[in-house]
C-alpha positions as CSV (number, residue, x, y, z in Angstrom):
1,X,63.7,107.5,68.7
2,X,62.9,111.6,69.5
3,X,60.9,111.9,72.3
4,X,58.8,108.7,72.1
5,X,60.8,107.0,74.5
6,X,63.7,108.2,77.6
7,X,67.0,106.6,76.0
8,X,70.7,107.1,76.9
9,X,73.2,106.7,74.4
10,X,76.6,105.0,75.3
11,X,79.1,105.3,73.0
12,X,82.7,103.4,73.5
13,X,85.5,104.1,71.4
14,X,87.7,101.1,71.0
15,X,91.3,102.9,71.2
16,X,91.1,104.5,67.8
17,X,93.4,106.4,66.3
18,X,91.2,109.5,64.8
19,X,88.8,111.6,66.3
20,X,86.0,109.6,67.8
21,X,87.1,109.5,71.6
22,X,86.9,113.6,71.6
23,X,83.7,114.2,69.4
24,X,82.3,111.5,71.6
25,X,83.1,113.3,74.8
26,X,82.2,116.9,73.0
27,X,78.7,115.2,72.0
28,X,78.4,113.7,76.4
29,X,78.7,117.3,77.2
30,X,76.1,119.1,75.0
31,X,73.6,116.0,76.1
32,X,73.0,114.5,79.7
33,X,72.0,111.4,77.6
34,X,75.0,111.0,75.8
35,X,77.6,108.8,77.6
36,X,81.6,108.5,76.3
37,X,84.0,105.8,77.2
38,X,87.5,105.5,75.6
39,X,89.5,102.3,76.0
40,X,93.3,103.2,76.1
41,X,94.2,100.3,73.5
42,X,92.2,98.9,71.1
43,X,90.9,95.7,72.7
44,X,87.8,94.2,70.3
45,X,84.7,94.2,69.6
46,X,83.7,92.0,73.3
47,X,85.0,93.8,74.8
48,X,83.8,97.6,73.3
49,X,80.0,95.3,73.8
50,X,80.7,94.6,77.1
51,X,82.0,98.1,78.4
52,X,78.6,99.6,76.8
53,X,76.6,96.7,78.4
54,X,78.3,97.8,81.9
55,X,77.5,101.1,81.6
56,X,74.0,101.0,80.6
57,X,71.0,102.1,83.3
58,X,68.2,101.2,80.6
59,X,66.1,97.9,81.1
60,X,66.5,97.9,77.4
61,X,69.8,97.7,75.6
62,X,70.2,98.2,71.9
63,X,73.7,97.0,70.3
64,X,74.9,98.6,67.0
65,X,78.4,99.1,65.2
66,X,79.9,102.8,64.4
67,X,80.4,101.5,60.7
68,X,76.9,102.8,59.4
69,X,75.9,99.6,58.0
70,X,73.4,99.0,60.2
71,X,70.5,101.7,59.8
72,X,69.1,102.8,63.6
73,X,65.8,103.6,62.0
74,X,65.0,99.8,62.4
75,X,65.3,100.1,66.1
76,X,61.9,101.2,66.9
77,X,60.3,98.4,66.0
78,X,62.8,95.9,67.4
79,X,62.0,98.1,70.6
80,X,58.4,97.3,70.1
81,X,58.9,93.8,69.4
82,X,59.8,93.0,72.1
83,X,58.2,95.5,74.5
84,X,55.1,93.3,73.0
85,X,56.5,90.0,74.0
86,X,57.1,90.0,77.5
87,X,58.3,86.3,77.3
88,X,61.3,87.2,75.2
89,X,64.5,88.6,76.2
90,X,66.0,89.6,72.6
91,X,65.1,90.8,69.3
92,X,68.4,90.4,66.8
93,X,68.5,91.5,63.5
94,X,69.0,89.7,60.1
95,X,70.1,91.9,57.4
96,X,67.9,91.4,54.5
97,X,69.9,92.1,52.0
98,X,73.4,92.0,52.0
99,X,75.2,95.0,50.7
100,X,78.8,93.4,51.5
101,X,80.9,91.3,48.9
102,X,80.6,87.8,47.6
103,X,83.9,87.1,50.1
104,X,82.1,88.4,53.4
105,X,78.8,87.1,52.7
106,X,80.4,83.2,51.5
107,X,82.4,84.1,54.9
108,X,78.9,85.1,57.5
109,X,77.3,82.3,56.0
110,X,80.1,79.6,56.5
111,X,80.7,81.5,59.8
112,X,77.2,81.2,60.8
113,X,76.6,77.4,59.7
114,X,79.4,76.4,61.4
115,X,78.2,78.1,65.2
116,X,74.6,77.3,64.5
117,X,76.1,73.3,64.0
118,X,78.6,73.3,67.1
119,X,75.5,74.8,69.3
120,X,72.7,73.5,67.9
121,X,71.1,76.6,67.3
122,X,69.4,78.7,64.0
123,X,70.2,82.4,64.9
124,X,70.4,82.9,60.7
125,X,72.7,86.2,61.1
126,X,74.5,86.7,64.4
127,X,77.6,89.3,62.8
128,X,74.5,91.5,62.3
129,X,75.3,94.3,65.2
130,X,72.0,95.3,66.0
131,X,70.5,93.8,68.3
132,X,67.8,94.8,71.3
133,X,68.0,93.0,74.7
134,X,66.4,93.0,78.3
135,X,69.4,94.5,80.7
136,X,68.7,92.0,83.4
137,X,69.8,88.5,81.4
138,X,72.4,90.2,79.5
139,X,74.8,91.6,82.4
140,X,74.8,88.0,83.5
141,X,76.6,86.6,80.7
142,X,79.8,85.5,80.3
143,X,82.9,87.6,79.1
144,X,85.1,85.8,76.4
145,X,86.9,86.7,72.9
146,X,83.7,86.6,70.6
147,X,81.2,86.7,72.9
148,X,79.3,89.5,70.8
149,X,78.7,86.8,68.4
150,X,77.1,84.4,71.0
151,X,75.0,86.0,72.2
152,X,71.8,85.0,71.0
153,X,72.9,81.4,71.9
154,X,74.0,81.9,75.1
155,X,70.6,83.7,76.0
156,X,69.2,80.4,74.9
157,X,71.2,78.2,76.5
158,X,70.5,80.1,80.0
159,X,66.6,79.6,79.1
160,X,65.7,82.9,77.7
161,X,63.9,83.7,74.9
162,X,65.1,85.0,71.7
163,X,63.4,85.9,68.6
164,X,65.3,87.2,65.2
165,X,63.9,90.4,63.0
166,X,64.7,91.4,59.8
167,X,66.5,94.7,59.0
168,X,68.2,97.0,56.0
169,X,71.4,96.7,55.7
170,X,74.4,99.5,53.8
171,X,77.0,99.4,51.8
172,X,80.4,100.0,54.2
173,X,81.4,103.7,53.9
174,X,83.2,104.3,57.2
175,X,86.1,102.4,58.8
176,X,87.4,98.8,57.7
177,X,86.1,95.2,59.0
178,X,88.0,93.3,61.4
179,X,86.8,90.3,60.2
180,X,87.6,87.7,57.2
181,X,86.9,84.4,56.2
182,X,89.0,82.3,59.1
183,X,88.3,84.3,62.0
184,X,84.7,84.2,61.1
185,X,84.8,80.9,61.2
């Protein structure tokens, strides 16, 4: 983003085991902008969300995993999108093209036909992490065990506006998914 726009950058560290909690705190201390939380135990995904969705000051809040599969180049024009659209209240990304294997993709797309049938709604990729929001509607939501994968919906569901973008997605190179074919589903 360089110096286009004022951004803050929260970054929670779900009890891991290696490094990340003290090169995250290191990084909050060479940079005003840079913001570290550490969660004693590793408690999810929710709830690592949620913690960075508390702490954030910006009327805009970008989500986005630590596994590098998600390029941050694409934010920009996520941020654009929806600076442009002052009706809507989300831009979430779609990857492309997936760069996971036949299991996990079989899995996301099961995963997401079954949500998208239960609530009615056509968010086409909502295990992509990055995703841009408007603060305001997403501190109101509600906190429960997946909720990072509902979100989209329950924006909709509350009356707010959501609109889907495509983005690039990477071959895994860092860290392991938590997720598999039944817990996706």
């Amino acid at each position: 983003l360089g110096d286009r726009l004022r951004w803050e950058l929260i970054l929670v560290d779900d009890g891991s085991r290696d490094r990340t909690a003290e090169r995250a705190t290191a990084l909050s201390k060479r940079d005003s902008r840079v913001r570290a939380a550490s969660l004693v135990r590793n408690s999810g995904q929710t709830t690592a969300t949620r913690v960075g969705i508390e702490l954030a000051r910006a009327p805009l809040i970008a989500t986005l995993d630590a596994d590098l599969q998600n390029d941050p180049s694409d934010l920009p024009a996520m941020i654009d999108l929806l600076v442009e659209n002052p009706d809507v209240h989300a831009i979430v990304g779609y990857r492309m093209v997936r760069r996971d294997n036949l299991v996990r993709r079989v899995s996301s797309r099961i995963g997401n036909g079954v949500r998208n049938r239960l609530s009615g709604d056509d968010i086409r990729d909502t295990g992509c992490s990055l995703k841009v929001f408007r603060a305001a509607p997403l501190k109101n939501m509600p906190l429960f065990e997946g909720m990072h994968r509902f979100l989209p919906t329950l924006l909709r569901f509350h009356g707010y506006q959501v609109m889907e973008h495509p983005v690039s997605h990477r071959p895994r190179v860092a860290g392991e998914s938590k997720y598999g074919v039944l817990n996706r589903a």
